[in-house]
C-alpha positions in Angstrom: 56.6 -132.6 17.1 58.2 -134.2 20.0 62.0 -134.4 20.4 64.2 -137.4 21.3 67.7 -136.9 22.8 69.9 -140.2 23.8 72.6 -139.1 26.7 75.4 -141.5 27.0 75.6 -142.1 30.9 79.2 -143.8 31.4 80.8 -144.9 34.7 84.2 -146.2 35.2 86.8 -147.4 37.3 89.0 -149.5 35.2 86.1 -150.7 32.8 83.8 -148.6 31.3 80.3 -149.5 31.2 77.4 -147.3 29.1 74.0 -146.6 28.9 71.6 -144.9 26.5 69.1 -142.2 28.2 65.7 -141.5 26.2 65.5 -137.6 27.6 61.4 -136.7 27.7 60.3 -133.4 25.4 58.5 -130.6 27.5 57.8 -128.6 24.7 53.7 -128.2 24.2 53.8 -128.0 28.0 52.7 -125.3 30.3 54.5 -124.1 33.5 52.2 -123.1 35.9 53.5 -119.9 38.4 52.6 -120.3 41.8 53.8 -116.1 43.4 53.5 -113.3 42.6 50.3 -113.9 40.5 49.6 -112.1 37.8 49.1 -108.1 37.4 50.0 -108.0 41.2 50.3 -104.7 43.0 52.3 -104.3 45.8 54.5 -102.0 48.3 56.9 -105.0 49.1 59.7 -104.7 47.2 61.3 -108.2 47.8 59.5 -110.4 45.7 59.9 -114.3 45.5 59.0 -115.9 41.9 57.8 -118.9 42.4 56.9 -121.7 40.2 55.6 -125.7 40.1 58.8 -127.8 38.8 58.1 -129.5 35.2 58.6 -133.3 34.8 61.5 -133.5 32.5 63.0 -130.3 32.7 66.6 -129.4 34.0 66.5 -125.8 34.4 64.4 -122.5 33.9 64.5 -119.5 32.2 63.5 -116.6 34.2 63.6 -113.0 32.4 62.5 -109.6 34.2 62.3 -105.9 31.9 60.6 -103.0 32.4 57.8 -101.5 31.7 57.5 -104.5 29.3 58.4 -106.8 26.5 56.7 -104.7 24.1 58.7 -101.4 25.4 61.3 -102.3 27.0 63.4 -99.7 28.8 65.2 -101.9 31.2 66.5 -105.5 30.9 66.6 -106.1 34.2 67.1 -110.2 34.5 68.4 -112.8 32.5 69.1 -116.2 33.8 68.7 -119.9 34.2 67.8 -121.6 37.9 67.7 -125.0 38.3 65.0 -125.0 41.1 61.5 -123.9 41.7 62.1 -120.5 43.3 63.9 -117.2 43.0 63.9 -114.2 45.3 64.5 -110.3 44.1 64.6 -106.9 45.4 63.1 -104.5 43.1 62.2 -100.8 43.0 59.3 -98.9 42.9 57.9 -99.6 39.0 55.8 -101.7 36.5 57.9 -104.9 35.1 57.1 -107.6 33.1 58.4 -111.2 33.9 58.9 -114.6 31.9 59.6 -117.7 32.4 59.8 -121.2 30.6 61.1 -124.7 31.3 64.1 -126.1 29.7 65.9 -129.3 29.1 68.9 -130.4 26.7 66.3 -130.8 23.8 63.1 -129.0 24.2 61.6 -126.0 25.8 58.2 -124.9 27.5 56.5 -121.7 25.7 57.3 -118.5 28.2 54.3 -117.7 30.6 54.3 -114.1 30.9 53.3 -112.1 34.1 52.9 -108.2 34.9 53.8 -106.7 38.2 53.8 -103.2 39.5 56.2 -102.0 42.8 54.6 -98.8 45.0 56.5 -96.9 46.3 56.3 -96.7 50.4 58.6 -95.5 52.9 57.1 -97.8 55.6 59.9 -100.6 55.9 58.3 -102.8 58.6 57.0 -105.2 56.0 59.9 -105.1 53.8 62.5 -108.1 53.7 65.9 -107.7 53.2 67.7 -110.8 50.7 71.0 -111.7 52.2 73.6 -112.5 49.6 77.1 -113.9 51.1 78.3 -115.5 53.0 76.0 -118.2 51.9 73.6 -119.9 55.0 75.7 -122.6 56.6 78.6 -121.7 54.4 82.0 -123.7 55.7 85.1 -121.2 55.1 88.4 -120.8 55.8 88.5 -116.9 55.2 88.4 -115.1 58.3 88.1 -112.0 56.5 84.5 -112.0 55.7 82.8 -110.3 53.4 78.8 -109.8 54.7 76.9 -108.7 51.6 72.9 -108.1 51.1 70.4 -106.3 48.2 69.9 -102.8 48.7 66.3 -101.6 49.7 65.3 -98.4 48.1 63.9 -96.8 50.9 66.3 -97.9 53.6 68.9 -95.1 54.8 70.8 -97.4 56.5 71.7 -101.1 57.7 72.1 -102.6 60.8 74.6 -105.6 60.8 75.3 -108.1 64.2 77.7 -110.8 64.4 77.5 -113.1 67.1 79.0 -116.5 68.1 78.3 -118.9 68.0 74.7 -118.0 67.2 72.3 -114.9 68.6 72.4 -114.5 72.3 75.6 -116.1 72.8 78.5 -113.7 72.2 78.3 -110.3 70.4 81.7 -109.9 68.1 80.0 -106.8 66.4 77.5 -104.3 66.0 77.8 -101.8 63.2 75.3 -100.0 61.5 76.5 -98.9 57.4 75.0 -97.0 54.2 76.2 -99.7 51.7 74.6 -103.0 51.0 78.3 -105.1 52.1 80.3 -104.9 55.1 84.0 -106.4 55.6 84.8 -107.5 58.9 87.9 -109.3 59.8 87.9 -112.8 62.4 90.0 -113.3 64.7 88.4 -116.5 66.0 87.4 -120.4 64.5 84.0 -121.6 64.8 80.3 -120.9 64.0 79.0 -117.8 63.9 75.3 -116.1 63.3 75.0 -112.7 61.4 71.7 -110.8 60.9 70.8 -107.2 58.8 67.9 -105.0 59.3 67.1 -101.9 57.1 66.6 -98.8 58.4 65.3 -94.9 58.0 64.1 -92.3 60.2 60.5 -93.5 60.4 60.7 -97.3 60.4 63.1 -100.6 60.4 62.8 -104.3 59.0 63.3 -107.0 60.1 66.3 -109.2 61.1 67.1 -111.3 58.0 69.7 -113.9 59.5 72.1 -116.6 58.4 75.1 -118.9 60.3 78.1 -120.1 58.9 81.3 -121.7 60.5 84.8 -120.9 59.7 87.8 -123.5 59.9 91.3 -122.5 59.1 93.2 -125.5 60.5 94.3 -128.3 57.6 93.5 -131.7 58.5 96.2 -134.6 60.2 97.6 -136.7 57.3 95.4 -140.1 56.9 97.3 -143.4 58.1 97.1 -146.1 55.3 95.4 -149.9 56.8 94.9 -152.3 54.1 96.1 -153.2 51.6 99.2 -153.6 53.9 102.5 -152.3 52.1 104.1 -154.9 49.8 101.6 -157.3 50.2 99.6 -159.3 47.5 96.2 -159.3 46.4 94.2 -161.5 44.8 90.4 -161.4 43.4 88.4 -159.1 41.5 87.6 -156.6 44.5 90.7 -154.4 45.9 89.8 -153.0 49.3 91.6 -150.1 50.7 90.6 -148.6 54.1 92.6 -145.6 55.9 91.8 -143.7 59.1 92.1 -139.9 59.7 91.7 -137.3 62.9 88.2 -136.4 62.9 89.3 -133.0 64.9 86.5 -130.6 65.9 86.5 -128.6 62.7 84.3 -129.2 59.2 83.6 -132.6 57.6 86.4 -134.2 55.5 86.7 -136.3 52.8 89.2 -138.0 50.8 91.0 -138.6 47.9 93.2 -141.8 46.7 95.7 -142.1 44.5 96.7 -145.0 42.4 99.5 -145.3 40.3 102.0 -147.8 38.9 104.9 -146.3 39.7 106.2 -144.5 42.8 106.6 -140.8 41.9 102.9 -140.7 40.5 103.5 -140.0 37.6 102.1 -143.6 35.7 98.4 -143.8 34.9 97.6 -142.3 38.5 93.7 -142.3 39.1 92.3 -140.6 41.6 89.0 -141.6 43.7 86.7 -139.2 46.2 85.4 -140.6 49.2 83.1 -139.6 52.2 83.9 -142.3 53.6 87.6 -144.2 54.7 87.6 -147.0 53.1 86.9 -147.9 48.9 86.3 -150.5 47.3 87.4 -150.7 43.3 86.9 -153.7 40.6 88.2 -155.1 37.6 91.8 -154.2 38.8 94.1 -155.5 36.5 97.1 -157.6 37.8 100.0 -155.0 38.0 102.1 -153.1 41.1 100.5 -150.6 42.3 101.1 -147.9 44.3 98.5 -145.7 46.8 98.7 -143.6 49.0 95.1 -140.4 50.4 94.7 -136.5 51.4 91.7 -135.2 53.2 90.3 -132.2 52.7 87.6 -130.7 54.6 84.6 -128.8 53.8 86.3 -125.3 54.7 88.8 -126.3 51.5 91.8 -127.4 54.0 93.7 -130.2 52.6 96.3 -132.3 54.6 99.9 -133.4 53.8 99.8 -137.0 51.9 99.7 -139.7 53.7 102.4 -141.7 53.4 102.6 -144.0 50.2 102.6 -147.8 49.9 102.3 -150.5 47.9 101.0 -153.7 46.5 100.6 -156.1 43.7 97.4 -157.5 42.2 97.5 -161.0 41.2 
């Protein structure tokens, strides 16, 4: 039987305006694993699951035990992914993995795969899965938090920071038995960090990632048009703004409209990449506006200051 769900999409500014979605069913279909095929046997510990993305499904259900479904022992992994790919460091053992597609009203059967981790103490061709911070994460947190999945046979981790990216300046060097490291900045800017795994007889690979850090708020924006206290007419209401664009993260905006100067009267508030906005169907009243930026680090400026108009 194939399922039907209808999603109300709805968009609105001052008018609401909805549609009905026909979602497709994926149930009866068959997801089709790309890596690690199945009954593998390996001494690589980090393994990437890796799939071919369903027409008509949202997100996946991946699910890891060992020995198996049939015995399980361990429940090792239960969640959803909304892409086509998921990496994992396991140890040395014999799992079995599952994994279906998924969508508000239907699901794929589970395709069921075997695995088996050898044990080695040869890390040269291991690779190390680098959690946080995220690659080309923007933060305004200078003290960082560098965190990575254990290996089993590692005794140790190598950790570098450099700035802005390997070769350039060395902030630390610092080799640690736990999987995380806490380092505190002193500086702005972007910055390159890279582990390796360790033990007396052999060493990974560098597994890298860059972020940037920006603790400085943004200038307040400066209002242009509509100009305060003037009159507008039509059904379009344009508002443009400028801002500093500074040397730190991107920015964007937020406006807010009210009818009454505290804010506190059916104030609506609009996101913008850009500085300017265009909004329809605005009834005739007084209204007043006024923007903050915020940047991608999570700095938000002062308000800009607030002014007025009225719709005709």
């Amino acid at each position: 039987m194939r399922h039907k769900l209808f999603l109300m999409a709805c968009s609105a500014v001052f008018f609401t305006a909805c549609a009905l979605i026909e979602e497709p069913s994926v149930e009866g279909e068959r997801l089709e694993i790309i890596v690690p095929r199945d009954s593998l046997r390996t001494e690589l510990a980090t393994q990437l699951f890796y799939w071919y993305e369903l027409e008509g499904a949202v997100e996946y259900e991946l699910q890891l035990v060992s020995p198996s479904f049939n015995r399980i022992d361990r429940f090792l992994l239960d969640t959803l992914i909304s892409g086509d790919k998921f990496a994992l460091t396991l140890s040395p053992g014999t799992y079995q993995w599952r994994i279906r597609a998924l969508n508000f009203s239907s699901a794929t059967p589970f395709t069921y795969h075997t695995l088996f981790i050898d044990s080695t103490s040869d890390l040269s061709g291991q690779q190390l899965i680098l959690q946080g911070p995220a690659n080309r994460d923007t933060s305004a947190l200078l003290n960082q938090v560098f965190s990575w999945l254990p290996l089993y046979n590692a005794v140790d981790y190598e950790v570098e920071l450099w700035q802005p990216a390997v070769g350039g300046v060395k902030v630390f060097n610092q080799r640690t038995t736990a999987p995380t490291l806490t380092y505190p900045l002193t500086s702005e800017g972007a910055f390159e960090w890279r582990v390796r795994a360790l033990n007396a007889e052999s060493a990974s690979a560098y597994e890298s990632r860059t972020f940037f850090i920006d603790t400085a708020a943004p200038a307040a924006p400066l209002l242009a048009e509509p100009a305060n206290n003037s009159e507008v007419s039509g059904d379009t209401v344009y508002f443009s703004w400028s801002r500093d664009q500074g040397g730190g993260s991107s920015l964007s905006d937020t406006l807010y409209l009210a009818t009454d100067s505290s804010f506190t009267q059916g104030e609506t508030m609009y996101f913008s990449r850009e500085t300017s906005l265009n909004l329809t169907e605005v009834p005739v009243n007084r209204y007043y506006w006024r923007v903050k930026t915020r940047d991608k680090a999570g700095n938000s400026s002062p308000f800009s200051k607030t002014a007025t108009f009225s719709k005709q």
